[in-house]
Backbone as JSON, one array per atom type, in Angstrom:
{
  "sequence": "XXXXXXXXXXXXXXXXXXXXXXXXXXXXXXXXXXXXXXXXXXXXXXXXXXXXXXXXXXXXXXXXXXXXXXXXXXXXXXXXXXXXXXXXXXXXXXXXXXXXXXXXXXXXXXXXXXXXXXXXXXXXXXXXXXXXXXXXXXXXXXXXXXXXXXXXXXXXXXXXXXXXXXXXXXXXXXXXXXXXXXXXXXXXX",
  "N": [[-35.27, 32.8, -19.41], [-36.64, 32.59, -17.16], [-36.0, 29.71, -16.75], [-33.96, 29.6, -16.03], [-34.36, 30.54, -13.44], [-35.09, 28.76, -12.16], [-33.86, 26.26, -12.17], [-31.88, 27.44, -11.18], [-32.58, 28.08, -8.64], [-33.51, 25.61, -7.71], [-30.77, 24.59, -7.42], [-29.52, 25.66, -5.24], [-31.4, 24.87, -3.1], [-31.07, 22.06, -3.35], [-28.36, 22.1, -2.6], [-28.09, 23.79, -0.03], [-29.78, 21.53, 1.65], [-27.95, 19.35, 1.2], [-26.25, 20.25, 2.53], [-27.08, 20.32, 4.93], [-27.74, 17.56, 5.5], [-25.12, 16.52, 5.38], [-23.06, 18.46, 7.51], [-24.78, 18.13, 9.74], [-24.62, 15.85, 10.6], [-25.84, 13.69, 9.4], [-24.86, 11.95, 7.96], [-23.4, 8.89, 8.29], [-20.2, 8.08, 9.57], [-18.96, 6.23, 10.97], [-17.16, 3.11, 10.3], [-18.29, 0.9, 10.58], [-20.71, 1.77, 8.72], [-22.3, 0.71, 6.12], [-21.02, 2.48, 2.89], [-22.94, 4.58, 0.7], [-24.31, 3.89, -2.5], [-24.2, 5.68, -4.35], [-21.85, 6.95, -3.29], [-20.38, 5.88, -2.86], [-19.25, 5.19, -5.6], [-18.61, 7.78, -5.96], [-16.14, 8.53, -4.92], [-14.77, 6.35, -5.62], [-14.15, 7.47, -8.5], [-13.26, 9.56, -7.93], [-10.7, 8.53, -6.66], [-9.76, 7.43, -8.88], [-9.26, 9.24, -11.19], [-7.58, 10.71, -9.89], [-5.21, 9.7, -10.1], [-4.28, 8.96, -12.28], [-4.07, 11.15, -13.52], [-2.19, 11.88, -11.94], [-0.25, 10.15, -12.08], [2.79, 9.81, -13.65], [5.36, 9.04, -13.68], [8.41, 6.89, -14.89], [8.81, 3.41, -15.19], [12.07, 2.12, -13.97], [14.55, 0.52, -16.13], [15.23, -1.7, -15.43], [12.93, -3.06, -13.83], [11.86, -5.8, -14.44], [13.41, -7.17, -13.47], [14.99, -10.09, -12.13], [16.38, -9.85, -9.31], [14.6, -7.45, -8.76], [12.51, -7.9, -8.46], [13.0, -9.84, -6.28], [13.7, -8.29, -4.33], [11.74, -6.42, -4.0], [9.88, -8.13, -3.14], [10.65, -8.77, -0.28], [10.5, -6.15, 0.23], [8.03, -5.61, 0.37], [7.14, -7.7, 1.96], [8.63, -6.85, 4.46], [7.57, -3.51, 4.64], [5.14, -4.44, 5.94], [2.85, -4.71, 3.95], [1.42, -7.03, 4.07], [-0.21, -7.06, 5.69], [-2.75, -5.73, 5.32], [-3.03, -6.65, 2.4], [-2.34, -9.43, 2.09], [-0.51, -11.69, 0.86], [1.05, -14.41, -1.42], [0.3, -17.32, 0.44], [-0.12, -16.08, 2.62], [-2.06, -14.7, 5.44], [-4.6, -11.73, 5.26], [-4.26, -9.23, 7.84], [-6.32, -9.87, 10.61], [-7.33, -7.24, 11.71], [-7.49, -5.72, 9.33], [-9.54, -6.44, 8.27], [-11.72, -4.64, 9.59], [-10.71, -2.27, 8.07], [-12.05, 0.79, 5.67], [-12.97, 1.94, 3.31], [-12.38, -1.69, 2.11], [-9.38, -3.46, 1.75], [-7.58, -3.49, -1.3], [-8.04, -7.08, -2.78], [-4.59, -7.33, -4.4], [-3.38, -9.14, -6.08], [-5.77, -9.84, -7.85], [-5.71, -6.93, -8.8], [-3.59, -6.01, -10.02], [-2.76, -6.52, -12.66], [-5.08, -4.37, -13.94], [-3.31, -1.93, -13.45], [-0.84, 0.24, -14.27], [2.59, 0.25, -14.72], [2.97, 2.58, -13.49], [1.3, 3.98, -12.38], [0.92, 1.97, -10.31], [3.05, 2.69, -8.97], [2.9, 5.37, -7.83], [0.47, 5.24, -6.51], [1.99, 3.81, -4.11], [3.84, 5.18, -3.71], [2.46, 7.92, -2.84], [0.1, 6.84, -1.66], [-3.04, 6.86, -0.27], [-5.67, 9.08, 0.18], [-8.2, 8.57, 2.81], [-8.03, 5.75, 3.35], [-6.63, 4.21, 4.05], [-4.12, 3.49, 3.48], [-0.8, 4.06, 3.27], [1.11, 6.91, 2.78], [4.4, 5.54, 1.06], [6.55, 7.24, 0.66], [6.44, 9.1, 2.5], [7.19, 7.69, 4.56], [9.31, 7.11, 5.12], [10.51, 5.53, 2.71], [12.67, 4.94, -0.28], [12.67, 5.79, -3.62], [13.9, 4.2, -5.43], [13.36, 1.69, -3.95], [10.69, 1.89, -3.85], [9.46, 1.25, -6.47], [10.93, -1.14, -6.79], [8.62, -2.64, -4.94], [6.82, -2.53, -6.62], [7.71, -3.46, -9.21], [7.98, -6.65, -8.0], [5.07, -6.5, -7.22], [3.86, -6.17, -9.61], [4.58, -8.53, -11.01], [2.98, -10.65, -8.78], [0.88, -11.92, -9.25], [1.37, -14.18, -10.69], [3.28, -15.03, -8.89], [4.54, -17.92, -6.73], [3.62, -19.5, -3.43], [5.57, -20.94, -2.31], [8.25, -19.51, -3.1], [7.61, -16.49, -2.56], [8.12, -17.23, 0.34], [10.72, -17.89, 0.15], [11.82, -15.88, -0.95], [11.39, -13.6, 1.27], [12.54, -14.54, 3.88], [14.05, -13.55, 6.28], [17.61, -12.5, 6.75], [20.05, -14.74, 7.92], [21.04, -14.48, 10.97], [24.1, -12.76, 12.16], [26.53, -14.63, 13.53], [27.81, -14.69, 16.79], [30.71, -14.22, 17.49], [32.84, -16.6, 18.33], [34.02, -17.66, 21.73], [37.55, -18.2, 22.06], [39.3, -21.1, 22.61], [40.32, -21.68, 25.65], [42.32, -18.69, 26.96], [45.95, -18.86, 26.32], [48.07, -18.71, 28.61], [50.0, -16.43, 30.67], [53.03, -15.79, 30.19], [55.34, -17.47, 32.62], [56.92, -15.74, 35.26], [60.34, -15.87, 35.04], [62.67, -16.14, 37.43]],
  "CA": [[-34.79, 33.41, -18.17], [-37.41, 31.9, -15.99], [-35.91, 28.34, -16.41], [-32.56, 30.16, -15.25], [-34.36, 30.7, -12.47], [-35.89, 27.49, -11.7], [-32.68, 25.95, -12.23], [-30.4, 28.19, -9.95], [-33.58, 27.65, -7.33], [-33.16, 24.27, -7.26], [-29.36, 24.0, -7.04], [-29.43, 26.44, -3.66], [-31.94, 23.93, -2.4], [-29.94, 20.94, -3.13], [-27.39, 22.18, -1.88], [-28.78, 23.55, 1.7], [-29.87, 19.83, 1.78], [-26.56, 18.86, 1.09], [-25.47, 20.87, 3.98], [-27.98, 19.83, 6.3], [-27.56, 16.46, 5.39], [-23.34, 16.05, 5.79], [-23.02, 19.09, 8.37], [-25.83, 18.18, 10.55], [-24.69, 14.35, 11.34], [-26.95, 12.59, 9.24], [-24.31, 11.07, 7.41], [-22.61, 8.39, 9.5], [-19.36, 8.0, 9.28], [-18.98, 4.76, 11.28], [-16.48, 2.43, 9.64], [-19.67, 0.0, 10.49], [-21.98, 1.93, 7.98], [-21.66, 0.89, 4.72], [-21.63, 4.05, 1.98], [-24.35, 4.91, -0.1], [-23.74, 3.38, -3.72], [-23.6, 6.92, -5.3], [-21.28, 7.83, -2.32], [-19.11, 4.67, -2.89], [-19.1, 5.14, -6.92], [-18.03, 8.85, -6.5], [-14.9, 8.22, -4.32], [-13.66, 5.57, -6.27], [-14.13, 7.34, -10.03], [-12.57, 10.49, -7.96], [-9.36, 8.1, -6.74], [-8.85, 6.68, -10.49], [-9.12, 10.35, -11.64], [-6.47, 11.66, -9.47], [-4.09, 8.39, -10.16], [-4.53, 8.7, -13.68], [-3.84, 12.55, -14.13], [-0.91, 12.03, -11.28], [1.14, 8.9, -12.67], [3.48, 9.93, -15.1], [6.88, 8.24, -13.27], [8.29, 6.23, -15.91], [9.8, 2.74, -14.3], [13.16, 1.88, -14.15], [15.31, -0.42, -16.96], [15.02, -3.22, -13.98], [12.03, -3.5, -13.45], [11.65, -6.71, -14.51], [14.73, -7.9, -12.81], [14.36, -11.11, -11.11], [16.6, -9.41, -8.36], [14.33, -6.21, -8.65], [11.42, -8.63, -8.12], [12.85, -10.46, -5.32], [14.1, -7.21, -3.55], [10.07, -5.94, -3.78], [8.91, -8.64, -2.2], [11.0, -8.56, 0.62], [10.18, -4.37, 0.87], [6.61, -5.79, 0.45], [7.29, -8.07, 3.69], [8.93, -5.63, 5.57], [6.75, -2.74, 5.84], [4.02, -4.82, 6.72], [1.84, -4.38, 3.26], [0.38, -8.59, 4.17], [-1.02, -7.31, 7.17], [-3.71, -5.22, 4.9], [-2.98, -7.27, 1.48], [-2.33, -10.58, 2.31], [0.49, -12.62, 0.23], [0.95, -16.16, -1.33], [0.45, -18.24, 1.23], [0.28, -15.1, 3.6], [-3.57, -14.34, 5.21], [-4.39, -10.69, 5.81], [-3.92, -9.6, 9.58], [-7.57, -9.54, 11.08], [-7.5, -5.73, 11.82], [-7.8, -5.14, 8.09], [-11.15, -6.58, 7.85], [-12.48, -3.01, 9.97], [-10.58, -0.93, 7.42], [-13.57, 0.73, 5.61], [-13.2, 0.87, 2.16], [-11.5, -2.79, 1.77], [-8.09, -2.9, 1.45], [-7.94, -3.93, -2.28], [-6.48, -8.26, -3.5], [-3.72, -7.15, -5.3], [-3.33, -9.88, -7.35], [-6.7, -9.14, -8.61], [-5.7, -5.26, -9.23], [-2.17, -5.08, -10.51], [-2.77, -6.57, -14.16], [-5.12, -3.06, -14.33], [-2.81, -1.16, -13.49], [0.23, 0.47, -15.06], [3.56, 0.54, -13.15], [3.54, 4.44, -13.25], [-0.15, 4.27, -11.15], [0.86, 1.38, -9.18], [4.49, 3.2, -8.04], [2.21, 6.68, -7.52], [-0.22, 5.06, -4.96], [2.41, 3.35, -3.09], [4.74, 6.3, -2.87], [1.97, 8.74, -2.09], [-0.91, 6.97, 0.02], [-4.73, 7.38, -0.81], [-6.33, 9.33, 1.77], [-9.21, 7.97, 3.32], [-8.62, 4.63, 2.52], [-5.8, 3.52, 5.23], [-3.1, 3.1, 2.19], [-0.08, 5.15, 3.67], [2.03, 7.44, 1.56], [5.36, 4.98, 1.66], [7.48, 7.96, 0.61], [6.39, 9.61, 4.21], [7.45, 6.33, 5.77], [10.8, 7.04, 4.37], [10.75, 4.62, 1.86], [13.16, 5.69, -1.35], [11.8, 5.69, -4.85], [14.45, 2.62, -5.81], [12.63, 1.01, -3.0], [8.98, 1.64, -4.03], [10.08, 0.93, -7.74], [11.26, -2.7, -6.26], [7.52, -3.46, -4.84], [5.89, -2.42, -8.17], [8.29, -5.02, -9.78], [7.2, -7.27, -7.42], [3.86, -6.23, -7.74], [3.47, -6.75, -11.55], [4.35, -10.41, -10.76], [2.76, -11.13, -7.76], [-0.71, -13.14, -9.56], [2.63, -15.59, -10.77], [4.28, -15.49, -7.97], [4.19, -19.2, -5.34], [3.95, -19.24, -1.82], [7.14, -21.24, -2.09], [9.29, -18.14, -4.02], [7.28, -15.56, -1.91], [8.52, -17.66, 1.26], [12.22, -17.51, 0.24], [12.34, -14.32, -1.3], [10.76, -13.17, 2.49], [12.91, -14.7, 4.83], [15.28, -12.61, 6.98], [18.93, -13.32, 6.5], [20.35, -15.25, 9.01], [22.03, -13.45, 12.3], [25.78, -13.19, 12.43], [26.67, -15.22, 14.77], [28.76, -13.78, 17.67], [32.14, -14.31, 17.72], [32.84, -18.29, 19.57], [35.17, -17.51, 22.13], [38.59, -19.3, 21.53], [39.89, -21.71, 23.69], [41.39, -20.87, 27.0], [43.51, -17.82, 26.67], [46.95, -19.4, 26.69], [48.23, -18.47, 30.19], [50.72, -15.26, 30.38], [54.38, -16.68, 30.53], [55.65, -17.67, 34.04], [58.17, -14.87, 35.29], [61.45, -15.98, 35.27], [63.44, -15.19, 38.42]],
  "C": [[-35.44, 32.74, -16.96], [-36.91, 30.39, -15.44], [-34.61, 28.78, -15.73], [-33.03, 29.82, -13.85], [-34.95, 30.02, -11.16], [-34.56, 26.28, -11.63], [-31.46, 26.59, -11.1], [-31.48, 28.06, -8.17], [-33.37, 26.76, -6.55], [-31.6, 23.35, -6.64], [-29.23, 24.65, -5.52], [-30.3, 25.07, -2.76], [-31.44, 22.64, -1.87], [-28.93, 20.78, -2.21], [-26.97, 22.48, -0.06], [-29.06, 22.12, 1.81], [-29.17, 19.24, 1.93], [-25.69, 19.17, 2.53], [-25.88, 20.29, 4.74], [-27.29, 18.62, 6.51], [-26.02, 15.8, 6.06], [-23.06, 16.45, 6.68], [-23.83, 18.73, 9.61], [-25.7, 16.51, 11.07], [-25.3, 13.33, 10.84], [-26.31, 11.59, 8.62], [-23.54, 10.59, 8.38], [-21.46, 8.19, 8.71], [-18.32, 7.08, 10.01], [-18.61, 4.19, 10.14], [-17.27, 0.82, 9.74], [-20.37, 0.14, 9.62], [-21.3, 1.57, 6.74], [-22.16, 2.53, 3.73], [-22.58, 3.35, 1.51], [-23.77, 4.67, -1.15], [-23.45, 4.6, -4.34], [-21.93, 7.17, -4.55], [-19.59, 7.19, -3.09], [-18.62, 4.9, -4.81], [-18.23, 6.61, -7.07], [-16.73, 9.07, -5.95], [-13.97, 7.67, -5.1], [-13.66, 6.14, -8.18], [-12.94, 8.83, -9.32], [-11.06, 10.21, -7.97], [-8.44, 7.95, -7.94], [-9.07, 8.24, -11.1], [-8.12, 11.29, -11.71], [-4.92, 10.99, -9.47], [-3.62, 8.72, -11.69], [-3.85, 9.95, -14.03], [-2.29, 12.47, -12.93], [0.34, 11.16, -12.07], [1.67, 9.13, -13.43], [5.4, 9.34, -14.84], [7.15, 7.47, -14.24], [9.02, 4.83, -15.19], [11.29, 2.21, -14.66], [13.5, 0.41, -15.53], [14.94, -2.02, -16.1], [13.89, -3.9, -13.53], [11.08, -4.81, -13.18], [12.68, -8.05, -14.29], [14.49, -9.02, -11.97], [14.85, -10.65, -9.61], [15.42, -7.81, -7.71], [13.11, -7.23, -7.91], [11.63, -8.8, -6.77], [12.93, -9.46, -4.18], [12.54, -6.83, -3.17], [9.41, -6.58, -2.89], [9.15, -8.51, -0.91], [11.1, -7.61, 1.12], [8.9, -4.79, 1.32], [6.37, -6.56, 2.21], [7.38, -7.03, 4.68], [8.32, -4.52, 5.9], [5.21, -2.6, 5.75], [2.62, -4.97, 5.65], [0.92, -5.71, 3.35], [-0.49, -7.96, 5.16], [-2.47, -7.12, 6.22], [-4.0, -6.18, 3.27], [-3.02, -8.67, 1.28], [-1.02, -10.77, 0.94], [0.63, -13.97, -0.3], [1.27, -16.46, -0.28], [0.98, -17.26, 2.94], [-1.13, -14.5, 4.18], [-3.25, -12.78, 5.66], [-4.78, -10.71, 7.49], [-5.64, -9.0, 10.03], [-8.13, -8.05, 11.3], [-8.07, -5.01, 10.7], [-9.24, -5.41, 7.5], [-12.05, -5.44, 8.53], [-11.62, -2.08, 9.1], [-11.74, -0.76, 6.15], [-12.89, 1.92, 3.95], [-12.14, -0.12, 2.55], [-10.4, -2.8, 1.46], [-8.03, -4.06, 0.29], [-6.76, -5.58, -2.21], [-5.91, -7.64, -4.57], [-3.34, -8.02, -6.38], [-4.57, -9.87, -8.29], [-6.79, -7.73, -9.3], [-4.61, -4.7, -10.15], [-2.14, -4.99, -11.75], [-3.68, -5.33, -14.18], [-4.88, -2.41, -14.05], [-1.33, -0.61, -14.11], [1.4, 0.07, -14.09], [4.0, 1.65, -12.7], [2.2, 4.37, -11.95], [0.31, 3.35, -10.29], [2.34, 2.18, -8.26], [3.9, 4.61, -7.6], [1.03, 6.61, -6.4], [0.53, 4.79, -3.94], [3.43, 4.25, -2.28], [3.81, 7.59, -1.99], [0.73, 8.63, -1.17], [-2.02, 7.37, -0.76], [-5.41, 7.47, 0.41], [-7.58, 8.86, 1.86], [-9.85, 6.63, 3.44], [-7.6, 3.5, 4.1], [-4.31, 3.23, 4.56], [-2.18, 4.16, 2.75], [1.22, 5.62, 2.63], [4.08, 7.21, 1.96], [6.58, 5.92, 1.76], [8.24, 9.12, 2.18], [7.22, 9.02, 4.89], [9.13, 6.46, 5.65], [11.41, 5.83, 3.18], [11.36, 5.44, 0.12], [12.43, 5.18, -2.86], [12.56, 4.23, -5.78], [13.54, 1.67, -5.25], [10.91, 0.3, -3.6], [9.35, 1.02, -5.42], [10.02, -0.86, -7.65], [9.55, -3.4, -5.9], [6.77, -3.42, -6.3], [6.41, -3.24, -8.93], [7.82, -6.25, -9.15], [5.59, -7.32, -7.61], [2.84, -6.99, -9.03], [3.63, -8.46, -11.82], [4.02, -10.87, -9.92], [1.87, -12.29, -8.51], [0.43, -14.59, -10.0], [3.43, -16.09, -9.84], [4.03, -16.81, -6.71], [4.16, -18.31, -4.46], [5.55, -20.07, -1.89], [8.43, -20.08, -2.35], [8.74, -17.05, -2.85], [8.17, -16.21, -1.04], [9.93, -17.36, 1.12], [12.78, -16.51, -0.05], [12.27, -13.26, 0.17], [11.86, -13.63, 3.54], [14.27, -13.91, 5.29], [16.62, -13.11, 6.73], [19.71, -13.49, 7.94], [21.39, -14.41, 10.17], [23.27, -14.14, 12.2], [25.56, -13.6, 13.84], [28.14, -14.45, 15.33], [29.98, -14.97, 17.25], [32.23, -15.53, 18.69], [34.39, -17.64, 20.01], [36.41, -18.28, 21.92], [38.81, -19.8, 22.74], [40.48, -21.33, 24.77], [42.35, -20.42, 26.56], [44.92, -18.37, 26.9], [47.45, -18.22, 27.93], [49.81, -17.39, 29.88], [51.95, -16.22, 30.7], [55.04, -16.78, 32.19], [56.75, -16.78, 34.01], [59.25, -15.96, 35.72], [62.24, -15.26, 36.54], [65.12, -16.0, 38.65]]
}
């Protein structure tokens, strides 16, 4: 009973401490400070915890569509995931070096991941990280589906193939006026 009570002592203590400590300012929270290795270890076992027990999407028949592919990359262009990721032959956009944790190389990350966890971060966003939940953004689940195809082949994918799979499709061109309007018929009198 006594160790009960040496034990439930110590957790109140801790835990005032705990308070003090987070409540009281001492923890900075400056995207300057780096975490504390426990801090940083318990974030990232909580993310893969809540990825892991969330992902159960199963991915589409297509997935490995060369059109499904190419479609991904060009979602992947469009809303903007190089700025924070970077791309073959694509650097990330300077801003992303102050997001605080790192915004992860994907070609380093995707082989461990499934394509149920990688289509479950990108549709719903990992808070505190800068990763936005694309489904918010209005992005449809065909859509996200398409980068995770992409995705799963990015570490193969050139900068040459990225480059053409990326480029905008060319503007209709206006309408070339026609030649001088032939001239209304001369009245007859």
């Amino acid at each position: 009973m006594r160790i009960l009570a040496v034990v439930g002592g110590l957790a109140i203590i801790v835990g005032i401490g705990a308070a003090i400590f987070f409540f009281g300012g001492f923890y900075s929270v400056a995207g300057t400070a780096e975490d504390p290795a426990i801090v940083r270890w318990a974030l990232t076992q909580v993310r893969m915890a809540s990825i892991n027990r969330n992902a159960h999407d199963q991915p589409p028949v297509s997935i490995n569509d060369p059109a499904s592919v190419q479609a991904g990359a060009n979602a992947f262009a469009a809303h903007g995931c190089t700025n924070c990721h970077g791309g073959p032959g694509v650097n990330w956009a300077k801003f992303s070096e102050g997001l605080h944790p790192d915004p992860p190389d994907l070609k380093e990350v995707v082989d461990h991941r499934s394509p149920a966890q990688l289509f479950w971060v990108v549709r719903n966003g990992i808070n505190m990280t800068g990763m936005p939940s694309f489904a918010l953004a209005g992005a449809k689940d065909n859509e996200i589906w398409s980068i995770v195809a992409f995705l799963k082949k990015l570490p193969g994918v050139s900068e040459a193939d990225y480059k053409a799979w990326t480029v905008p499709p060319p503007a209709l061109a206006a309408p070339t006026p026609s030649a001088a309007a032939p001239a209304p018929p001369a009245e007859i009198k």
